[in-house]
N, C-alpha and C positions, 0 to 999 in steps of 0.2 A: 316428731313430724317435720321438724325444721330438716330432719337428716335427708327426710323423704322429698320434701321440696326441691331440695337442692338437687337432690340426682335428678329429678321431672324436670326442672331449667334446663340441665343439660339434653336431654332426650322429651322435647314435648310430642315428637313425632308419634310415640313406642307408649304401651301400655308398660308400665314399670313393676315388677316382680320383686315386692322387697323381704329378703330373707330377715325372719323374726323365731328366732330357734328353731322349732320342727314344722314351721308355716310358714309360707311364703302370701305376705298377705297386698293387697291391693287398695287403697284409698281415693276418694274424691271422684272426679269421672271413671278414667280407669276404672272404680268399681262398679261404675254404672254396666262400662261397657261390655265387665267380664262377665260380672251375677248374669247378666243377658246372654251372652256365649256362650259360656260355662255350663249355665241352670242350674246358678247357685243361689244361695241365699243372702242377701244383700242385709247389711246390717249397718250399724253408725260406732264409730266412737263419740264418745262424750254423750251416747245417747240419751233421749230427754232435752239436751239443752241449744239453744235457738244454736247454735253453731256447730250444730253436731256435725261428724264427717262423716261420706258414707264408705262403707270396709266391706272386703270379703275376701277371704283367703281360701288356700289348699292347701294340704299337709304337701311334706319334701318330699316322701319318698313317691309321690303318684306325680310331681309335677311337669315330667314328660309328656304324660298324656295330653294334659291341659295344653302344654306349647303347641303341641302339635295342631291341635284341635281350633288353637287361636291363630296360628298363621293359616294353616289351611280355609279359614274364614277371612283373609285378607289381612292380617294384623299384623306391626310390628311388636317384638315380644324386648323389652330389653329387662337382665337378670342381676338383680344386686344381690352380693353376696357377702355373707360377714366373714373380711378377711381378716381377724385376729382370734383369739381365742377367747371368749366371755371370761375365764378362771382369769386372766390376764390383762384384762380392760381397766385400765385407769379412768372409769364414766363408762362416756356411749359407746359402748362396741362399732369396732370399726367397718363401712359396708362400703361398697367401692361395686360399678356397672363391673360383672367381669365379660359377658358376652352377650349380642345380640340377635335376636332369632328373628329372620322374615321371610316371607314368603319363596323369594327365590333363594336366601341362604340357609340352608338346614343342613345339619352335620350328623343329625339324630339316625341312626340304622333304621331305627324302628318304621323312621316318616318316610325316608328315601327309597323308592322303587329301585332294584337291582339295576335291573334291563333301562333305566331313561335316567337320563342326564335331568340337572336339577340347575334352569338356567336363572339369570339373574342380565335381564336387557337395558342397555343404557343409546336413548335416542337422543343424538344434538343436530336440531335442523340447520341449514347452514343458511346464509342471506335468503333474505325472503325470495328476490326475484332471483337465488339460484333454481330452485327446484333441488335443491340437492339434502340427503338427509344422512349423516354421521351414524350408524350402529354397531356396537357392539356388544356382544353374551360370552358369560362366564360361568362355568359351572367353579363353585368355591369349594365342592370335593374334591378335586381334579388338580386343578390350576387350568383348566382347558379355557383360552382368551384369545377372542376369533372379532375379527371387527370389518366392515364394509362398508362402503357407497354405494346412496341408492339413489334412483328418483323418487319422489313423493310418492307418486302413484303405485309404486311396486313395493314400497314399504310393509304393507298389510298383509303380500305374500310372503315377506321373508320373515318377519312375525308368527303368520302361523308354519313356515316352516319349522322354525328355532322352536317355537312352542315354548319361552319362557315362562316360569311361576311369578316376573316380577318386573315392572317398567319401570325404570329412573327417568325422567328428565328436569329440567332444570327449572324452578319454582316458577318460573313464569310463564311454562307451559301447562301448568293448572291452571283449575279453575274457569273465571270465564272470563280472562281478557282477549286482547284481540290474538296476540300470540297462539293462545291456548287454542282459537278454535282452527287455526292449523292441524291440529293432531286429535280432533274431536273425533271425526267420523273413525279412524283406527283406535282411537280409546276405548270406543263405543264398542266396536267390532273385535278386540283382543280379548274380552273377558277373563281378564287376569287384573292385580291391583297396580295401580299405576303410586310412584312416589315421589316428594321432590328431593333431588339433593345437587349440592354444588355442581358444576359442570367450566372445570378450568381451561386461561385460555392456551397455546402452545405453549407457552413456554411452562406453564405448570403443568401440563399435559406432558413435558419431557422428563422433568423433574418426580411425578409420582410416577411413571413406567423406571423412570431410571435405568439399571442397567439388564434392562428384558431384550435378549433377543429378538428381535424382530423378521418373520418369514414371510417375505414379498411371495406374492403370484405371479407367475411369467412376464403376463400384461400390467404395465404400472396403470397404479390406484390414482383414477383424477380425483383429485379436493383429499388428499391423501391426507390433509389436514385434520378433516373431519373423521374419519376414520382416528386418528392415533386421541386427538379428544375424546370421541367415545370411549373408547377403552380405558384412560385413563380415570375417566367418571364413573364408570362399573368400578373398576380396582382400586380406585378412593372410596367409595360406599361401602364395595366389601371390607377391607382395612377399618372401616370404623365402627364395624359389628365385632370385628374378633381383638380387640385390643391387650389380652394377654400371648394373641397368637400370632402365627407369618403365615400368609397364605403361600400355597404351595404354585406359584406360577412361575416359569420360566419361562415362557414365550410368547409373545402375541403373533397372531398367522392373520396378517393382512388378505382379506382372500378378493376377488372379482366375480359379480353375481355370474358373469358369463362363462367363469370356470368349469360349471357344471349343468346338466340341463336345465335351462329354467322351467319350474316348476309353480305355476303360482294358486295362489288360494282357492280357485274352482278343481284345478287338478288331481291337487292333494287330496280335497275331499270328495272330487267324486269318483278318485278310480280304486276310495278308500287305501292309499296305501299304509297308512300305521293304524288307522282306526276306524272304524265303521261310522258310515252316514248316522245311523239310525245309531243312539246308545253311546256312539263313540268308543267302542269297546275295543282292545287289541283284535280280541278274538272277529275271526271272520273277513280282519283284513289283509291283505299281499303279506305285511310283514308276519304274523301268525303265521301264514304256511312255509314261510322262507327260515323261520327261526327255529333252527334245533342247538343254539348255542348251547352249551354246558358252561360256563360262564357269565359274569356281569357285565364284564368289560368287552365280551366278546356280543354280547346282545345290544349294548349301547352302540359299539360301532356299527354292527351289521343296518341298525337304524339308522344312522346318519347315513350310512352309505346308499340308503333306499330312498332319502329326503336330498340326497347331492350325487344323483347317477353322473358317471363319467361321460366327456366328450371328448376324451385325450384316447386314442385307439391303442395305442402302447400302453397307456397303464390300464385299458380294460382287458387287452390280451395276458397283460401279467399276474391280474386275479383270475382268468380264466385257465392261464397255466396252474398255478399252485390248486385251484378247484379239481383242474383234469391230472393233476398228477396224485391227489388224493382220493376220488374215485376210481383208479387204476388199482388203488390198494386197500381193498375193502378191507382187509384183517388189521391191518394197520391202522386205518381211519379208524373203525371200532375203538382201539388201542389207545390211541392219542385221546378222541372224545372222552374214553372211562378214564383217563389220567385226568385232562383238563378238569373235568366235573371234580375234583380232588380237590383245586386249586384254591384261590381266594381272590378277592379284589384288590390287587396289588395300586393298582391307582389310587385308589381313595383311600387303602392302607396307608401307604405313603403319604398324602394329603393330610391326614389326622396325624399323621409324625410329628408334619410341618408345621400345624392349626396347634399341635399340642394338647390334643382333644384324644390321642388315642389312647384306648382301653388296654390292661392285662391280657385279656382275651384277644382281645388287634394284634399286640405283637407276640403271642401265641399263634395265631391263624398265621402271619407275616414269615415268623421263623418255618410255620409247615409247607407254607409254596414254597420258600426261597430253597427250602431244601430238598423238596420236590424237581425242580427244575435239571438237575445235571437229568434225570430219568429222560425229561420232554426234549432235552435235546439229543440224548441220544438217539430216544423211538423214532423221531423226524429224520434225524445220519442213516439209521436204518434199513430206511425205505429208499438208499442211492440201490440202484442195479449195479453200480462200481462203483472203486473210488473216483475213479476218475467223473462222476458222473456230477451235474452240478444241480444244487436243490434249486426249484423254483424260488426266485429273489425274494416275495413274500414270505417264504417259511425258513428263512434265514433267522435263528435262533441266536446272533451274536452277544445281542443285548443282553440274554439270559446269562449269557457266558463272563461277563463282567467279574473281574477280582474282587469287585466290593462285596458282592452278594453274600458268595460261602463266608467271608470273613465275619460280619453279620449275621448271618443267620447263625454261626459258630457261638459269637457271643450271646446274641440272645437265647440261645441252647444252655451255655453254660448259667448262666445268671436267671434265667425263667425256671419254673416248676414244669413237668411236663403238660397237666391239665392247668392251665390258668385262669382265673376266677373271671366271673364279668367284671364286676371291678373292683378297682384300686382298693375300696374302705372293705372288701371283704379280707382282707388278709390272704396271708400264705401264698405270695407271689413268687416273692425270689427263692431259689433254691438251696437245698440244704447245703449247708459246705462251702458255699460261694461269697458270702461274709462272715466275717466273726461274730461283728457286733450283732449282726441278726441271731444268728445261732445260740449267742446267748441271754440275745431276749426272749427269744422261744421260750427256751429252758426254763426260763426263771414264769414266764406268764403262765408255763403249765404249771406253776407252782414250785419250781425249782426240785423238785423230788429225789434228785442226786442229792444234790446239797443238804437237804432233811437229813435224809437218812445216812450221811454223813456227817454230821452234825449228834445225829440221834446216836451212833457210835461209840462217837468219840466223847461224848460225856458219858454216857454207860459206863465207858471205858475209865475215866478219871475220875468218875463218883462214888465209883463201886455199885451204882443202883441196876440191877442186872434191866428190869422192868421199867425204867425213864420211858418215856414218850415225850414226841414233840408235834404238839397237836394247833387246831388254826380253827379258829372262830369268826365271823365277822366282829363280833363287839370287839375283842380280845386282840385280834389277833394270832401270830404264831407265839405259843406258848411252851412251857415244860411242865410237864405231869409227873407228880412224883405221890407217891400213895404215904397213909400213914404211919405204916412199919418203916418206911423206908425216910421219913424227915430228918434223922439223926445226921445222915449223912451227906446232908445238902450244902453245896460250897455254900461260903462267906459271897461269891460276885454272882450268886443269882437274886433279881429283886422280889418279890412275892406280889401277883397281882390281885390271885381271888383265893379263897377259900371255900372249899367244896365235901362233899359229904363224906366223900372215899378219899379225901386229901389237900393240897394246895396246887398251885400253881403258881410258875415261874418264869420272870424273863430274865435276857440277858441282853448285853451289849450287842452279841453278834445275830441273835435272833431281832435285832431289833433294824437291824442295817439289813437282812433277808428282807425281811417284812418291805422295807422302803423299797428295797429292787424288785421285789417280785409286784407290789403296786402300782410300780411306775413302768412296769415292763413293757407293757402291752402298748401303750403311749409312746415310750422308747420304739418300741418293735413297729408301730405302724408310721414314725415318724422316717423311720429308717431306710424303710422297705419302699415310702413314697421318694426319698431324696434316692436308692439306689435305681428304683424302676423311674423316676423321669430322666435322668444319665440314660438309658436304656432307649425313651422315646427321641431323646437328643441323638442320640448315636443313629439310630434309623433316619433323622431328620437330616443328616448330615449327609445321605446315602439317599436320600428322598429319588431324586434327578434318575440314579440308577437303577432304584427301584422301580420308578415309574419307566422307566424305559420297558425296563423289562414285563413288564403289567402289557403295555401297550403291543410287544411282541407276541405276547402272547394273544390279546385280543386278537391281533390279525390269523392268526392260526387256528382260533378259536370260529372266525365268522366264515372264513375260507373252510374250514371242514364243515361247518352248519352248512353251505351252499351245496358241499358235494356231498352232505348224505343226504340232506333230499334233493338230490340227483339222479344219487343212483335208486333210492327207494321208491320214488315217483316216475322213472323213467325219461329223466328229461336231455335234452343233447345239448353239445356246445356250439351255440351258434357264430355264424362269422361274421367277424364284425369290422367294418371295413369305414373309407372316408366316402365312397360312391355317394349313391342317392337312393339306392332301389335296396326295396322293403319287400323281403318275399319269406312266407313263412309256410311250410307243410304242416298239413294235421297240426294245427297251432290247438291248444286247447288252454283251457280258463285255467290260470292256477289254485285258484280262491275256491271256487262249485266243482272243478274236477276233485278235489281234496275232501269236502263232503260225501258227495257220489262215494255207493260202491265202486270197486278197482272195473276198472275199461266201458264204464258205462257212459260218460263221456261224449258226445259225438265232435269228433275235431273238425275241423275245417282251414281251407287255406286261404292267404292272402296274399296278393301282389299291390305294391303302388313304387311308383314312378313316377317323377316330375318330366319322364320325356315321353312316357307312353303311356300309363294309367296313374295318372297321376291323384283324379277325384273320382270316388267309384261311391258312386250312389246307391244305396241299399234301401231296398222298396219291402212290405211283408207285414204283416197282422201283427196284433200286439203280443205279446205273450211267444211270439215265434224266436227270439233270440236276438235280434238288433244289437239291444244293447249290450248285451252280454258279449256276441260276437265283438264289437268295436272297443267295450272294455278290455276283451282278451287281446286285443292286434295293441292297444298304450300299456299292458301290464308285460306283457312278452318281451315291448322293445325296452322297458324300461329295467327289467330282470338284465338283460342282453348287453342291457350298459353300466348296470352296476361291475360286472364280470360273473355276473351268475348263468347256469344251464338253464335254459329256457322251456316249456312243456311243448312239446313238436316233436315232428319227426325230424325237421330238418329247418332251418330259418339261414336268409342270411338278412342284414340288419345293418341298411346304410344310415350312420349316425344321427342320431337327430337334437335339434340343437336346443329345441322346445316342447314342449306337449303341452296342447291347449284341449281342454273338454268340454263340451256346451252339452252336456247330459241331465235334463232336468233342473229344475229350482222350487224354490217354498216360496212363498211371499214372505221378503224381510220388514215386518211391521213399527219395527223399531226404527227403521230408518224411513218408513213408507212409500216403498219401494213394491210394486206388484210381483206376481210373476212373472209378466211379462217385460216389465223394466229389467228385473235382474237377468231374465234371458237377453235382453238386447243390448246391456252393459258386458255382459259375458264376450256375447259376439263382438262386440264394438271394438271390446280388446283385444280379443283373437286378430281381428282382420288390421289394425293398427298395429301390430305388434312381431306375429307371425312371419318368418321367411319361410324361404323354397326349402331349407334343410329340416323346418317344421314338422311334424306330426301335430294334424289337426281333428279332432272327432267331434262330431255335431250332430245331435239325435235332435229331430220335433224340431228347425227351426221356424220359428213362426207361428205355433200352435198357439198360444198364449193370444191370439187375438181372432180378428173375423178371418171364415175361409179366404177370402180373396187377398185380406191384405198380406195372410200368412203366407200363401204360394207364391205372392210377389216378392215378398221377401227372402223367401227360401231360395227361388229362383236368384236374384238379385245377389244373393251372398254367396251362391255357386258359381257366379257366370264371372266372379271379383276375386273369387278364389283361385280361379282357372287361368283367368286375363290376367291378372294383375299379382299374385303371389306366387303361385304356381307349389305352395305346400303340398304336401302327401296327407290326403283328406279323406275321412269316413263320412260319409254323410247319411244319413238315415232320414226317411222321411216317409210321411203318410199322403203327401203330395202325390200320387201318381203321375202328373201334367209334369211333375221333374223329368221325368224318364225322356223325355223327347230332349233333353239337354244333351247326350249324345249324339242327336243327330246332329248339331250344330258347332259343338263344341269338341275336337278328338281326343283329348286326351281325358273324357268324362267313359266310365263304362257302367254299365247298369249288374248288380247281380240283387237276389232278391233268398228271401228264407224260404225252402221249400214245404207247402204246405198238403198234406192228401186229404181229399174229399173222399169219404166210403162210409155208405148208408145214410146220408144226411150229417153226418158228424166229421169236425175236422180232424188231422193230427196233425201234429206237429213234428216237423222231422228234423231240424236243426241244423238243417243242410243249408248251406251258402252256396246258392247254386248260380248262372248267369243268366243274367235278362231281367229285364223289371218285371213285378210282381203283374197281374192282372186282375186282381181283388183285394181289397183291404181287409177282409172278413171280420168286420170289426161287429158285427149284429151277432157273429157266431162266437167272440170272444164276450161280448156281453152275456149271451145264453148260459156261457159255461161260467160267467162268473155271479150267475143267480138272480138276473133280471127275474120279475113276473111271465111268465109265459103270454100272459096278455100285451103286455111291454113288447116282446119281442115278434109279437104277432105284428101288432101295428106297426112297427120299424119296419119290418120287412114291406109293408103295402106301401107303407111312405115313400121306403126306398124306391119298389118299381115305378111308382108313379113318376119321382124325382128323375129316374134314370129314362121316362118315357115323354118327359115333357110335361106332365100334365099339374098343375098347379091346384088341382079339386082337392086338396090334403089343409085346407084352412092355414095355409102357410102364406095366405097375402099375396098378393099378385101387383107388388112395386119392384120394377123393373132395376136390378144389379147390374152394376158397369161389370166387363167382364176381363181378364187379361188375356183367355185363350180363345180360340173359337168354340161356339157354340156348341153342345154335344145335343141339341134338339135334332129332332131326323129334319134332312131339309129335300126338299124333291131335287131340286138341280145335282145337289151332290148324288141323290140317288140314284138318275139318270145318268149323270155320267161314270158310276161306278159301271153302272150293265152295258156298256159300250163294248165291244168288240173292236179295238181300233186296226187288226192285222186284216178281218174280216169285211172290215165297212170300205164299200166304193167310193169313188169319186161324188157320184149323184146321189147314194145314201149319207153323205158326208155334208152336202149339201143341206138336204132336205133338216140333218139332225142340228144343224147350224139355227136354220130357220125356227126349229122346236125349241130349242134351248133360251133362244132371244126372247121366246114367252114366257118362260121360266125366271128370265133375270129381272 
């Protein structure tokens, strides 16, 4: 137990995993808190007596499962392992941490999703009265170490962008001092485990990056400080998980949030771009329909790229070239996907070289891409129409082309078996012929059977006993059989071991040194075969840099041909993408519901905005008529348009945008006690603080969340701010009809509305985005269709005409509402002056109607 202590001192964070021959067993809390995880059975050492401990273990060979199962419940896992040999322990077998498992570092295949990065987040707030906060993510498969400057308040967007498994910051932003509640409300809202660990200051911040590349953004990083600390607090944390390993990083990429569209936490979630609202599932959101990678590394990217759309118009025209030149070559595209889908994960390949983690089977798979590769770069040379003709910059295969690779994959050819085992402790790694000393521990672990029967020979031979046998027991050993006709002529230097019915039994010196090697063989042979195959992972690890290069090449080839087959499959064009202002899309259609839908069933529709001529275009129309759908499709199109992807249209052009904001609905956040309506006016609050002219803004229902009147004052109020005062490219949606007159007042406002047909009393819905505001809400007839009582829908409708006729006899209270519009009660003056003929009326009837109206007012 004292051994057990002593490693728990070192790691009191980490539930401790102490290897005890074929069980790795758990003690004291720790067992508390596994038997609870696990739903195991919780037992004691010493039990019975007042100091008993309490224990529960797992056998070795299932203990993956368990890690897995305990980090994914938040836990740190740390693994002691007995590094000496029990046969060879002078006392207590020696056990030593060799690696540590948490939530954001998992190395395990089994746990890690292909298709998503597996981050590990480090937040260092900088002076209080900065506003400024230090973050950086690490994927520790990868070596991928990316670090920024935020303000406080945009923190929580770039959180849920990264989507890490795991928060670092620095012990004194637990818990509940005053530090700590700085970071409460995003602690609260990350739903992921938060942990503490050191956080050094520059100069040890320089010291643990050391000598890492460093890749600046165009625009320099203020409080650049903060940013290089972060990083160096991830890469210290990770570093003291893997302590028989090197992580695989080369570079840290300082980036600037403004680099790419900002994106923040309402966006993400509500235009579903990686995951559905509802489930959170891949499935059913933008990235599902965009993703036909054949690869891992080509799906990880393609997602980052859909969570960091471009706003550099050269490098979206250059993904959109490498897209349009492999939709150009459908036979080819096919070609390359069914090679790529061949491949392997050359990045985290490489990563496990470096960690020291990787398997037989890893550099098996490793040797089959790298060998792979001269194939991919020729099918890409392929597709010039000349030589002279030059590949899109993206599908520039150089990397692949590297000297290191074929020399590597060579060796590992020569020195690998062609199938290789999952792992190491199965045996039969390295290949026949490629060592001696293996080759002839083989021999001898099959029992040496040459050697016997050369043996068995050559005494026959010198005995004269025609019939000798050399025979192997476990009691005995290997032996000599020699029958009783035949004892006369038994050398003087055989010993006699046993006596038997049909004869004796003999050893001899040389049978007895067989015996020792073919015993120790296997021992020999597996100790052999681990010292040749890690030479093997070292050699890959040394090559790591090129490897991964080439992994990453190929991602880009990978997520650039995912774009153009569903391109061409879907029918989608390449839209133009410019630094203008104007957002104009034909037949734009929904990428997410047209991909359900049978094929052309769809109905598309177009959209223009302009901050100099239709800048906010108000969209008026019943529920269930397509609103939202519509205004999701106009943020999913421009957002596709800016990664460099083909967009669903007939035709778009797509002046950049610098933001996308969405006020589309809200739950009530009960956790924070926050209504609906709060989290609709904090949504907004930010949009309109935040938002420029280069904007894309969509806003459905603002104001619904409270009373009619206050809601239209608001909705109005946050249109007339958005128009005066921003001048963003805005969807606005609203059940307001009293909006629609914002047109008159405001030019650059236009009204279009969903079109709806009325035939036989029934509505339909036509999905048309047609012009002009709506002139019904139909909302009593979306209630019908969504299965009110008939009775229900009876009285609505009387309520209604009453409502619409003035008359207050419906027991709805007759206390008089301030109003913000004019009255809709019929008034006689207006009505009188409506019936006025004023081209027809004379002087003296003009008179007379003067004199009648004065009675009126």
């Amino acid at each position: 137990m004292r051994q057990f202590l002593d490693l728990k001192d070192k790691h009191p964070d980490g539930i401790l995993l102490f290897r005890c021959g074929d069980f790795y067993e758990v003690f004291f809390e720790d067992a508390v808190i596994a038997a609870r995880a696990l739903d195991l059975t919780l037992t004691s050492r010493d039990k019975g007596k007042p100091d008993a401990v309490p224990m529960c273990g797992v056998p070795y060979h299932a203990i993956r499962g368990y890690i897995a199962k305990l980090t994914e419940l938040g836990h740190k896992v740390v693994i002691a392992e007995q590094t000496e040999d029990p046969k060879q322990a002078k006392g207590l077998v020696r056990r030593e941490v060799v690696r540590i498992v948490t939530p954001g570092i998992v190395l395990d295949d089994d746990v890690l999703e292909p298709k998503r990065a597996r981050y590990v987040m480090a937040i260092v707030p900088g002076a209080k009265d900065s506003g400024m906060v230090g973050v950086a993510h690490l994927d520790a498969t990868t070596g991928e170490l990316a670090s920024t400057v935020l303000t406080a308040p945009t923190l929580i967007d770039e959180l849920m962008r990264v989507a890490p498994r795991e928060v670092i910051v620095a012990p004194e932003f637990l818990g509940d001092s005053v530090k700590a509640q700085q970071l409460a409300t995003v602690r609260t809202r990350s739903r992921v485990p938060w942990n503490a660990a050191p956080v050094p200051d520059e100069a040890g911040a320089r010291r643990e990056l050391g000598a890492l590349v460093v890749v600046e953004s165009p625009a320099a990083l203020a409080n650049r400080d903060l940013a290089i600390r972060a990083a160096a607090a991830v890469v210290a944390y990770a570093r003291s998980t893997q302590p028989t390993g090197t992580l695989p990083i080369a570079r840290l990429q300082l980036y600037q949030p403004g680099d790419s569209v900002v994106l923040d936490e309402a966006a993400i979630a509500n235009l579903e771009l990686v995951e559905t609202l509802i489930g959170r599932h891949k499935q059913g959101s933008l990235l599902d329909v965009i993703d036909a990678t054949a690869t891992a590394p080509g799906g990880r990217l393609l997602r980052r790229w859909m969570l960091y759309p471009l706003i550099d118009v050269e490098k979206i025209r250059r993904r959109q070239d490498a897209v349009a030149w492999l939709v150009e070559r459908p036979a080819l595209l096919e070609t390359i996907r069914r090679s790529l889908s061949r491949s392997a994960d050359l990045e985290r390949l490489a990563g496990k070289a470096t960690l020291g983690v990787a398997t037989p089977r890893d550099l098996g798979r490793l040797r089959e891409a790298l060998n792979q590769l001269p194939e991919l770069i020729a099918l890409v040379a392929s597709g010039r129409d000349n030589k002279l003709a030059e590949l899109p910059a993206l599908l520039d295969l150089a990397a692949c082309a590297d000297a290191a690779l074929p020399t590597i994959a060579a060796r590992l050819g020569a020195a690998l078996v062609d199938e290789c085992p999952a792992l190491l402790k199965d045996g039969g790694v390295i290949r026949a012929g490629y060592d001696p000393a293996v080759d002839e521990c083989r021999r001898l672990a099959d029992g040496g059977k040459d050697e016997i029967l050369a043996i068995e020979l050559r005494e026959q031979k010198a005995s004269g006993i025609a019939n000798l046998k050399v025979r192997y027991n476990r009691v005995f050993g290997y032996y000599i059989e020699i029958t009783k006709s035949q004892l006369q002529k038994v050398p003087a230097s055989y010993v006699r071991k046993q006596t038997v019915a049909t004869g004796e039994r003999y050893v001899t010196s040389e049978l007895a040194e067989l015996e020792r090697r073919v015993l120790t063989a296997e021992e020999t042979l597996a100790a052999r075969e681990a010292e040749l195959f890690r030479a093997e992972v070292t050699a890959v690890a040394d090559v790591a840099r090129e490897v991964s290069a080439a992994g990453a090449a190929l991602a880009i080839l990978d997520a650039c041909a995912s774009l153009a087959e569903v391109a061409a499959r879907r029918g989608y064009c390449r839209p133009t993408v410019d630094d203008g202002f104007a957002l104009e899309i034909t037949d734009g259609r929904h990428p997410v519901i047209e991909a359900m839908l049978p094929a052309g069933t769809f109905v598309p529709n177009d959209c223009r905005l302009d901050p100099d001529a239709e800048q906010l275009v108000l969209i008026t129309g019943p529920n269930m008529a397509g609103k939202s759908t519509y205004m999701r499709q106009v943020a999913q199109i421009v957002l596709l348009a800016q990664i460099g992807s083909f967009v669903p249209a007939k035709a778009a052009t797509i002046g950049i945008c610098d933001r996308v904001f969405t006020r589309v609905g809200a739950a009530d956040n009960l956790s924070r006690g926050d209504s609906t309506f709060m989290v609709e006016m904090r949504e907004t609050a930010s949009i309109l603080s935040t938002s420029t002219r280069r904007s894309l803004v969509i806003l459905d229902e603002v104001g619904r969340g409270t009373s009619t009147f206050d809601g239209v004052s608001i909705a109005w109020a946050v249109a007339e701010y958005l128009h005066d005062s921003i001048g963003a490219r805005t969807l606005f949606a609203t059940h307001y009809h009293e909006l629609v007159s914002l047109a008159d007042s405001r030019p650059r406002v236009r009204n279009v509305s969903v079109a709806v047909r009325e035939h036989k009393g029934e509505i339909v819905f036509l999905r048309r985005v047609v012009a002009g505001g709506a002139n019904k809400s139909y909302g009593i007839d979306v209630a019908r269709l969504a299965g009110l009582p008939k009775s229900v829908i009876a009285r609505s409708r009387t309520i209604m005409s009453q409502l619409e006729t003035g008359s207050h006899a419906v027991g709805l209270g007759t206390s008089p509402q301030l109003t913000l519009l004019p009255s809709a009660e019929p008034s006689p003056l207006r009505s009188r002056l409506l019936g006025i003929d004023v081209e027809r009326t004379t002087p003296l009837e003009a008179l007379a109607l003067l004199a009648e109206l004065k009675t009126l007012v």
